[in-house]
C-alpha positions in Angstrom: -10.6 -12.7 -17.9 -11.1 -15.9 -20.5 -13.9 -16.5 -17.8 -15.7 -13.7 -18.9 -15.8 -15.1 -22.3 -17.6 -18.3 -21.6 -21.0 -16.7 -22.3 -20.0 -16.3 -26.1 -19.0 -19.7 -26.4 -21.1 -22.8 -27.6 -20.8 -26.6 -29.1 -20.3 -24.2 -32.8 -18.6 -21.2 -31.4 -15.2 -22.7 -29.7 -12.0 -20.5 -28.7 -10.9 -18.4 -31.1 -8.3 -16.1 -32.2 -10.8 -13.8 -31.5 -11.2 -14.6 -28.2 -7.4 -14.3 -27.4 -7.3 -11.1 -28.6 -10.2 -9.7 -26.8 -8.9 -11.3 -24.0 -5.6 -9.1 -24.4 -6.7 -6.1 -25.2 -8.9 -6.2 -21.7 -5.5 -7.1 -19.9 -3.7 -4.3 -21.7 -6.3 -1.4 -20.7 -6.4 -1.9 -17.5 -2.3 -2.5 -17.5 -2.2 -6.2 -16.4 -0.7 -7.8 -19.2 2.0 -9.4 -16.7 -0.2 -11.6 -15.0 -2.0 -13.2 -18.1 0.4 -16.6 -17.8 -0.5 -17.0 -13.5 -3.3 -18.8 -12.5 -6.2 -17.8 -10.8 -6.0 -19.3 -7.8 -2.5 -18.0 -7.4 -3.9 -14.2 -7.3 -4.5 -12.0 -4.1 -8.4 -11.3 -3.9 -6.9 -8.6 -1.2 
């Protein structure tokens, strides 16, 4: 999910408070909020 916020990110615009929340609130709708500390790699793509 912080993936997804790379596009809004620049040499002026670094990771924000902002960011992490936006980034929690995505996790939270779609009920994921458990997996926000695992890796990527470490995820089923199945």
């Amino acid at each position: 999910v912080e993936l997804g916020r790379t596009p809004f990110l620049s040499a002026l615009r670094r990771w924000g408070d902002e960011d992490d929340r936006i980034v929690s609130e995505a996790l939270r709708a779609v009920d994921l909020v458990g997996f926000d500390a695992r890796h990527w790699h470490t995820l089923s793509g199945g």
